[in-house]
N, C-alpha and C positions, 0 to 999 in steps of 0.2 A: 518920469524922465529916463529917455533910454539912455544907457553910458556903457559903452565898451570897454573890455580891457585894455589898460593903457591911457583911456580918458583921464582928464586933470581935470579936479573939480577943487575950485578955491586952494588949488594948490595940492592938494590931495590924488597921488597917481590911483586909479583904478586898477586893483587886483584879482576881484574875483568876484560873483555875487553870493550872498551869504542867505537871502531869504526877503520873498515878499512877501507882504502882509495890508491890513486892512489902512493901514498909516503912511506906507509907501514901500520903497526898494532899502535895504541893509549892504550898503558894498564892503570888502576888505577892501583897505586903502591903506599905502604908505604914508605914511605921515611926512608930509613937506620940510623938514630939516632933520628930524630924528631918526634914527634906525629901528625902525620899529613899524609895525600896523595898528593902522587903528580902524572900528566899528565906522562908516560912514553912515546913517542912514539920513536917505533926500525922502522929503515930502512928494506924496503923486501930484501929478499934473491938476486934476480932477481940485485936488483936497486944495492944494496951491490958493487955488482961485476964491477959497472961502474964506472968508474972515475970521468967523468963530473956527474953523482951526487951523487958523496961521495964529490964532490967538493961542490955541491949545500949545498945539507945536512949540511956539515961545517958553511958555509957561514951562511947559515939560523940562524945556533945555535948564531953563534959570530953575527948576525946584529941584530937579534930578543932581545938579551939580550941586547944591550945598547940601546932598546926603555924602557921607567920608565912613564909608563900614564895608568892613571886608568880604560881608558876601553881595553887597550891592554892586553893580556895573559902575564905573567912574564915566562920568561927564569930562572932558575934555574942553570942549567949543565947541561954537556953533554960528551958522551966518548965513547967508544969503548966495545963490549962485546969480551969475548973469542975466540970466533969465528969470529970476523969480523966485525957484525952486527952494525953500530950506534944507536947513541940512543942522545934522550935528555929528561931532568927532565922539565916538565913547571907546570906552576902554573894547579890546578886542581879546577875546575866550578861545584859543584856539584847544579843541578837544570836541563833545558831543552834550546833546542836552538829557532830559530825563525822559521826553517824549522817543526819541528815536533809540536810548539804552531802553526803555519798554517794548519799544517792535522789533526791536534786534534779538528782545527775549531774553537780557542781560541785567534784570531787577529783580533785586530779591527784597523782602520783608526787611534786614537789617539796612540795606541798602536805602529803601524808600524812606525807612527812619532818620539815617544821617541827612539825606538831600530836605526831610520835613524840617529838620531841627535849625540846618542852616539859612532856612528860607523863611522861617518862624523868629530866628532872631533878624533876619534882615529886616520885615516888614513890621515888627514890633520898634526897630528901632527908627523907621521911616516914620509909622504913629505917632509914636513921642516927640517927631519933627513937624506933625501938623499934615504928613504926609498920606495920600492914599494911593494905591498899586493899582487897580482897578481892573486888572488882565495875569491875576494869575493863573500860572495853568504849569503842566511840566513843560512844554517846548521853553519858556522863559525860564527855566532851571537848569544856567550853564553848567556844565560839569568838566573840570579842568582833565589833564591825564590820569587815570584811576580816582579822579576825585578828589585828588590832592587838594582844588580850590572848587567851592560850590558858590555859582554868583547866583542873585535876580535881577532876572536882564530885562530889560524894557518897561521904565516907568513911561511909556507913552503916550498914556491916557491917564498920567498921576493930575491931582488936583488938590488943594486944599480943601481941609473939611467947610473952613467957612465962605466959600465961594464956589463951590459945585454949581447952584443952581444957574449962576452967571455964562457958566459956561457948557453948558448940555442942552441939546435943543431936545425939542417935544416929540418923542415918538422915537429917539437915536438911541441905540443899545449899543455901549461900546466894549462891554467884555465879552468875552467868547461864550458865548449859551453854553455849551457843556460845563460851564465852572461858575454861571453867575446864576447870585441869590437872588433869591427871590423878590426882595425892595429894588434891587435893581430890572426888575424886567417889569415892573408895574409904575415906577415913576416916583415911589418914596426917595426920601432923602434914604442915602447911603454914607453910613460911617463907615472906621476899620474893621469893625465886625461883618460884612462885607467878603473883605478881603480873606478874616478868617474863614466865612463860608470856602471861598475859591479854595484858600488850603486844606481843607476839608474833603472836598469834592478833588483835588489831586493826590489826596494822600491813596483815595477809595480804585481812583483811576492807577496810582503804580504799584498799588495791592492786587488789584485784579487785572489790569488788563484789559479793561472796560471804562470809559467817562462814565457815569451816574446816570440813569434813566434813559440811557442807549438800549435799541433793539432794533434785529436786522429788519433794514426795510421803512422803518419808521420815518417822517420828515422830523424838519426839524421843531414845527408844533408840538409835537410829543413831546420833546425834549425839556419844552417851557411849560408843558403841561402839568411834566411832572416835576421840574422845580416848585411850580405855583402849588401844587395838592397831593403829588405823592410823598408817601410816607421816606425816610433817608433810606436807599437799597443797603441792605446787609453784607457785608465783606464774605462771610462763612456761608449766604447764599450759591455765592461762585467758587472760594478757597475754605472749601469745609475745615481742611487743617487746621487751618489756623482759629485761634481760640475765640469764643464768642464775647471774651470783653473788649476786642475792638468793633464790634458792631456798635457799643456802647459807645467808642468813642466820635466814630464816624456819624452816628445819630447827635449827638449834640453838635459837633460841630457845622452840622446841618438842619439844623433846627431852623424853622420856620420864621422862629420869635427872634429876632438878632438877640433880644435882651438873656435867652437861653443859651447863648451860644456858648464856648470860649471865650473868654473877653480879650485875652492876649494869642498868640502864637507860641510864645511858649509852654500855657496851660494845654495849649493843643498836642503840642511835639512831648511834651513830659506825659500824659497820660497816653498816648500812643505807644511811646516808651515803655509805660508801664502794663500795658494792655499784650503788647507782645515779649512774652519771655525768653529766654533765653536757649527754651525748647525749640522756638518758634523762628526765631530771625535769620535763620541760615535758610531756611526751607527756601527755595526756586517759587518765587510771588506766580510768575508768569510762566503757564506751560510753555513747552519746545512751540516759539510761531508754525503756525501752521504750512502746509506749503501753499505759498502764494496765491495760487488760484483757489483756494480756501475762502482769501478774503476778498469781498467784494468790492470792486472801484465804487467811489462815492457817487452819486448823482452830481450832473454839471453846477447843482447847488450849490455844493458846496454843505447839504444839510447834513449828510448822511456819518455818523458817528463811527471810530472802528470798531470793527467787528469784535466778536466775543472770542474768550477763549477758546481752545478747541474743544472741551469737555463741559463746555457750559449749553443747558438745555433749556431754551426760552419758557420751554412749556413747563418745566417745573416748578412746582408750589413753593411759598416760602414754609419753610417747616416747621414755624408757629409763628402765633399772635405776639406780638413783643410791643409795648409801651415805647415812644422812646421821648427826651427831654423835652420837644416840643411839642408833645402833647398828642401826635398822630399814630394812630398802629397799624399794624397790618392786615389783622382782620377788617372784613367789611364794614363791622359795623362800631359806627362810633358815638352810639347813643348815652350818655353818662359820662361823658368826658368834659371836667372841669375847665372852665377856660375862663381869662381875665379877659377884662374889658377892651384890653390891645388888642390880644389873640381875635377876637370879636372882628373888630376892627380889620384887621390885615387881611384876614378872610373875605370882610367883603368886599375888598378893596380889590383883592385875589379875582374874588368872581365878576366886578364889574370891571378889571383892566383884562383878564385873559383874551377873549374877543379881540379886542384891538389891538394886543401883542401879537398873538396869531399870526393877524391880518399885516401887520406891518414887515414881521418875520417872512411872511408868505409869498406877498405881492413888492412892498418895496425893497426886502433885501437887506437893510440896512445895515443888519448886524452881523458883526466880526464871527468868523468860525476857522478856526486855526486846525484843521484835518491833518495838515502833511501831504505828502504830494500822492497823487495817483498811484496805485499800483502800474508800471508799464505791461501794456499786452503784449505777448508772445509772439514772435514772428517764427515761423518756423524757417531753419537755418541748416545750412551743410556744413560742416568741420572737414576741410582736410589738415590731417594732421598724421606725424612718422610711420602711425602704422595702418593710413587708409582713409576712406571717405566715412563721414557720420553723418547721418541725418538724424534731425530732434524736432517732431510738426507740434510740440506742445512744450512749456516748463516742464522741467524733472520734480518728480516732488519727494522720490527719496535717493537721496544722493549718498554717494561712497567716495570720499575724497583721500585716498590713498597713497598719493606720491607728495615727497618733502616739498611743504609749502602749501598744498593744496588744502586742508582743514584750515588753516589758518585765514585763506583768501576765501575759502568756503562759509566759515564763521560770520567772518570780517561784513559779509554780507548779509547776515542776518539770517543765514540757512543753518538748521542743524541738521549735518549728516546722520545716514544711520550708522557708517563705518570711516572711521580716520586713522590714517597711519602715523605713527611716530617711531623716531629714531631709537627710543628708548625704553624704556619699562612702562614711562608714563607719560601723560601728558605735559609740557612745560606747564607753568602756573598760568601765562596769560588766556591758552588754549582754552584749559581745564574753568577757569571761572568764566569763559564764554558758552559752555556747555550747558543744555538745560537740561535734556536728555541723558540716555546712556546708548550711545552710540557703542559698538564693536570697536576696539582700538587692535589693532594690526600693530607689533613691534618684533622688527627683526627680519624678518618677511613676508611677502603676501601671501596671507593665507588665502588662497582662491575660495574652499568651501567655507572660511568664516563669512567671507564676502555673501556668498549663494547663501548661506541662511539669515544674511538681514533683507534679503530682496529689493533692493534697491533696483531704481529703473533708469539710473544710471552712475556709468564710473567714470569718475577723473582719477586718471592714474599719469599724470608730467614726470615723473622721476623715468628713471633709466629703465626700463623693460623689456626683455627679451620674445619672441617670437611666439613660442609657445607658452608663456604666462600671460602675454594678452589674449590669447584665441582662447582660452579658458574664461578670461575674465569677459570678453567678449561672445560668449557662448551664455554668461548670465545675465550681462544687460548695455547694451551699447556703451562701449567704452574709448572715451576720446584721452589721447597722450598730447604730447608738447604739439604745439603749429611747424610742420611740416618745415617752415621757412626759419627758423628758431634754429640758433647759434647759441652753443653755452654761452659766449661771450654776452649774447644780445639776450639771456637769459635771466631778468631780475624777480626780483619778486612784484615791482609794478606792473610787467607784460605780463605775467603768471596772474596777476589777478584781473585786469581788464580780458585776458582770456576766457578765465573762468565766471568772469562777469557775463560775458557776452552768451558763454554755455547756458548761464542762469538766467538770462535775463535781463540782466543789471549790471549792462555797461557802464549805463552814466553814472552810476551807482557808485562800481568802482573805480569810474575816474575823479568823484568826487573825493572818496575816501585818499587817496593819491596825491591831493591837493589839502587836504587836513595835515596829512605827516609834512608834505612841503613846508606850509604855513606853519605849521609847530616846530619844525625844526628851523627856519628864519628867525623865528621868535627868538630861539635857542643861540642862535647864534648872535642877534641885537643885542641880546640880555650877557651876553658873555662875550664881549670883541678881545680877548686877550687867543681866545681860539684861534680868529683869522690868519689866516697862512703857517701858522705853524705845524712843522713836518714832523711827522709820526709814523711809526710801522708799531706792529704787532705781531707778538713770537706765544708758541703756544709751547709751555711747560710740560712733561710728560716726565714719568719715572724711568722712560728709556730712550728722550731725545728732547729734541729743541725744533720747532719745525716755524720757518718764518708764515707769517701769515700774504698770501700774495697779494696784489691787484689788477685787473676787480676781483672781488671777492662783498660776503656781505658784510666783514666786519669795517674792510676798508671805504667802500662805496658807504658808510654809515657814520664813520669819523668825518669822510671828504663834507658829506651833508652837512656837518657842525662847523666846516668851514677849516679844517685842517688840511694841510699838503701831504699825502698820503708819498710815502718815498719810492720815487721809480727805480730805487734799484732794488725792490721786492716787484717787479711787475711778472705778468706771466709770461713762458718761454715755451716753444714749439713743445718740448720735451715735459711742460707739466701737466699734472692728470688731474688734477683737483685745486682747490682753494690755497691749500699748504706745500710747502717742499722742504726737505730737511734741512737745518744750519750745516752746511759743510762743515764748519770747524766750531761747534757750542764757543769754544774757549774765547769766538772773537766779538761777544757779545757788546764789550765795552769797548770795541772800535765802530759800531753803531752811531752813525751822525745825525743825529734825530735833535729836536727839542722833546720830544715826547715818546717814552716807548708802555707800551700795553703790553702788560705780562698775562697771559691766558693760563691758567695753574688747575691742572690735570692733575696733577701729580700725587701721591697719597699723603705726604707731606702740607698740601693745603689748606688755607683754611681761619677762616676771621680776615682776610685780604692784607694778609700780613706779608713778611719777607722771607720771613723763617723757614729755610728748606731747598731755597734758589740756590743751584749754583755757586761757587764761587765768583767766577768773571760776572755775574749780571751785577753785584758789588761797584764795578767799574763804570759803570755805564753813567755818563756825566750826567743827560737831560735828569726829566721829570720822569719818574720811572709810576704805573699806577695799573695795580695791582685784578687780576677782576678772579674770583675764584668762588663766587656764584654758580651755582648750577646752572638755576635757569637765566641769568645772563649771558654765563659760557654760550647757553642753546641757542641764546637770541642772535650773538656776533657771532657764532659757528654755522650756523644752521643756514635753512634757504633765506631766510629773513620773511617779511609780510607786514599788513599794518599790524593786527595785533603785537607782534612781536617789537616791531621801530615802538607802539604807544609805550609797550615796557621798558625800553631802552631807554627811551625819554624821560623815561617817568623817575626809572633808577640808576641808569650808570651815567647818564647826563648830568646831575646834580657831583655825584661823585668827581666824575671829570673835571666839573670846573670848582670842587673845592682843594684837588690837588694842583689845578695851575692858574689861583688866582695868587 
């Protein structure tokens, strides 16, 4: 069903598209009387017209909604459009999932642990409801700001254990091959053991950076092939680091035998747990992505799995024979190996369904494969921009993102520089945990020969730069500054990054990410109506002044965003040079007519977001006075801004905000 932004479906305003998939279209949609968004998704045209699943569809809506657990997605409603089409309202996840924090190159070992644990009680507790997931994978592992909330989203293909057969036709695979067991690709009954497979098969996937029995080039036969007969891939194959009793754990919960398996998800996520120590969980899962043209666009299949790490070499051996719980090992041969009369069984069940899977995979199509979108190809592009014309006939692949804002839009994209500037000694926090690599960090000024010994092939330097510091920097690798037509005023950090999108490739990229902080900060503001319109300025604390914070600026364009009235009598004046300008008179701080004032504390005196140390006259000041003397907060509302930086804001001074003016 095609539906514009703007379209009204059963009442439901169209706001954005959120993702298609094998089941239909996911819109963000306003909710018809509440202040709020909600998950739309309408069944396809195609699917519409089927019976068994307008049946599914149904089922979905009425079993999803009587699951009530905190990391499951909420069901809302659901009904019929006009035409035909189903649909249902579910809860809406504004932030990123665990598939696109893996390509971003933003998952670590401890990281894969907590997204396992939460995903392991959700669908343990769906079991115990009679309930089966039947499509786990990371893209259905929402992940709220920094993780704060981890949902499972898309029971869409859930079903009850005792009514599967009723509803699966003959030859339909509806979980995504990269993550479905093996009883599911041959036509056995499948319980929630099943599902542990899946969680097994993505723990392996946000460990390494690879789905399971992925290899360049391969269809997606292989894929099923080696669900059906190879042995479970080895984690310390790819992440030697890491210790070899998670290969231990990833084998069984990939076991052949379901009755081998885990039998809950949390026997899965606690030995996981236990498998990786405390030596281990911080380590970077997932090398720096590669650049771009690295990874290869999938076949119009749709079969083609992502690519491997960058330090992963197909043609290397496994570096020994290992046993693993279901009974298969690595060496060739497997003469002597004990097996029960199931084991028997499954096997030949394996070899007389692979064939017809194959064939069904191959020629009909049928089955679900959740890739993520295309790599975009490179159009080669001119930049005019303040100090000149740039041409770029291919993607950059090692980049130098040197002017304020620019690492951050650079990141934000999923590139890691080889060189990033900061204002500071160090990276703020949210920077520094999107780092996979060890980039050059430039602080203070630009070092031109720190730049020339990471060889980058090219530099984004937007900050303020003089004549001869570009022709130097432009002597080592085409170097593009701000767009030519670029007013500080018309300078945010959303044009800064759809610029540096467009440098990279990844326009639409970063107009989507643009529309995440939107959406998050709507939320922000539904979820807190005590913010709207209330007027606010912000004074930044120092040991030797008071300087009002202006607008725009990014601390003010970022309150305006939560729905506060930013006060025009801090606006900017012919005569200022920057974001801030001095209090004329400190002492008239409590003639300030605000509901709300943001004290920014600089000062040496700061500290715990306490009071102690202000001024005398800030005493006076009638509103809501709230306090921020954070570091890297300070960095986020001082600084150029970016998404990284608004996700942090979100994540921590937002909460704050609205526990000092509820």
């Amino acid at each position: 069903m095609a539906l514009d932004v703007g379209s009204v479906v059963a009442g439901y305003r169209i706001e954005a598209v959120l993702g298609r998939g094998g089941m239909g279209t996911v819109f963000r949609a306003a909710h018809p009387t509440l202040p709020r968004s909600d998950a739309l998704k309408v069944l396809s045209s195609d699917l519409t017209a089927d019976s068994h699943f307008r049946e599914r569809f149904l089922r979905e809506a009425d079993l999803a909604a009587t699951l009530d657990h905190p990391h499951i997605v909420s069901v809302y409603n659901r009904g019929e459009t006009e035409d035909g089409h189903l649909w249902i309202a579910m809860q809406y996840v504004a932030g990123s999932d665990a598939y696109h924090e893996l390509k971003a190159g933003r998952m670590t070992p401890a990281r894969a642990l907590r997204i396992t644990a939460a995903v392991a009680d959700a669908l343990d507790y769906a079991h115990q409801h009679g309930l089966l997931h039947r499509d786990v994978k990371p893209a259905n592992f929402l992940l709220a700001a920094n993780d704060q909330r981890i949902f499972l989203a898309d029971f869409g293909i859930a079903k009850r254990n005792d009514d599967a057969a009723g509803l699966t036709q003959t030859g339909m695979v509806l979980a995504s091959i990269a993550y479905a067991a093996p009883e599911t690709l041959i036509g056995e009954a499948a319980d929630h053991r099943a599902d542990i497979y899946a969680l097994g098969c993505s723990l392996y996937t946000m460990l390494t950076g690879q789905t399971p029995f992925a290899r360049p080039g391969a269809e997606v036969g292989a894929t099923i092939t080696g669900h059906l007969t190879a042995p479970p891939p080895r984690v310390t194959d790819r992440i030697p680091e890491l210790p070899p009793a998670i290969d231990a754990v990833i084998a069984k919960a990939m076991a052949k035998d379901p009755a081998q398996r885990y039998q809950t998800g949390r026997e899965l996520a606690e030995a996981a747990a236990a498998a990786l120590d405390d030596s281990t969980v911080q380590l970077r899962a997932t090398p720096p992505p590669p650049a771009p043209t690295e990874w290869a666009p999938p076949p119009p299949t749709g079969a083609q799995p992502p690519g491997p790490p960058a330090y992963f070499d197909p043609a290397r051996p496994p570096n020994a024979a290992i046993t693993y719980p279901s009974g298969w090992q690595m060496a060739e041969n497997h003469a002597g190996q004990a097996r029960g009369p199931k084991r028997r069984r499954t096997r030949t069940l394996i070899a007389a369904g692979l064939a017809a899977v194959v064939l069904v995979a191959a020629v009909i199509g049928v089955v679900l494969w959740n890739q993520g979108p295309d790599e975009p190809a490179y159009q080669a592009q001119t930049f005019t921009h303040q100090h000149g014309v740039t041409e770029l006939s291919s993607r950059p692949q090692k980049v130098a993102a040197i002017g304020p804002g620019d690492g951050d839009a650079v990141l934000s994209l999923g590139v890691q520089p080889v060189v990033i500037g900061s204002s500071t000694n160090a990276l703020p926090s949210w920077e520094q945990s999107a780092v996979t690599g060890t980039p050059t960090v430039l602080t203070g000024f630009t070092n031109t020969a720190a730049v020339a010994d990471a060889r980058p092939d090219v530099i984004i330097a937007t900050g303020t730069l003089d004549d001869a510091t570009y022709n130097k920097l432009a002597a080592i690798a085409p170097t593009l500054t701000r767009p030519a037509d670029q007013t500080a005023e018309s300078w945010t950090w959303q044009s800064q990054l759809i610029w540096i999108g467009d440098i990279l490739g990844y326009e639409d990229k970063a107009k989507e990410l643009i529309g995440d902080i939107r959406s998050q900060q709507d939320d922000l503001k539904n979820q807190n109506p005590s913010w709207n319109g209330k007027s606010v300025v912000a004074l930044v604390n120092s040991d030797t002044s008071v300087l009002e914070v202006l607008t725009p600026s990014t601390a003010a364009d970022y309150l305006e965003a939560l729905g506060l009235r930013y006060s025009q009598d801090f606006t900017h004046r012919a005569t200022d040079t920057g974001d801030t300008r001095p209090m004329p008179d400190p002492a008239g701080v409590y003639n300030i007519e605000t509901d709300v004032l943001v004290v920014i504390r600089t000062d040496g005196k700061a500290g715990g977001g306490g009071f102690d140390g202000l001024p005398g006259p800030f005493a006076g000041y009638q509103g809501t006075m709230v306090v921020v003397d954070d570091p890297n907060t300070i960095a986020a509302l001082t600084g150029p801004g970016g998404y990284l930086a608004s996700q942090y804001l979100d994540a921590n001074f937002a909460p704050a905000l609205a526990r000092e003016l509820r």
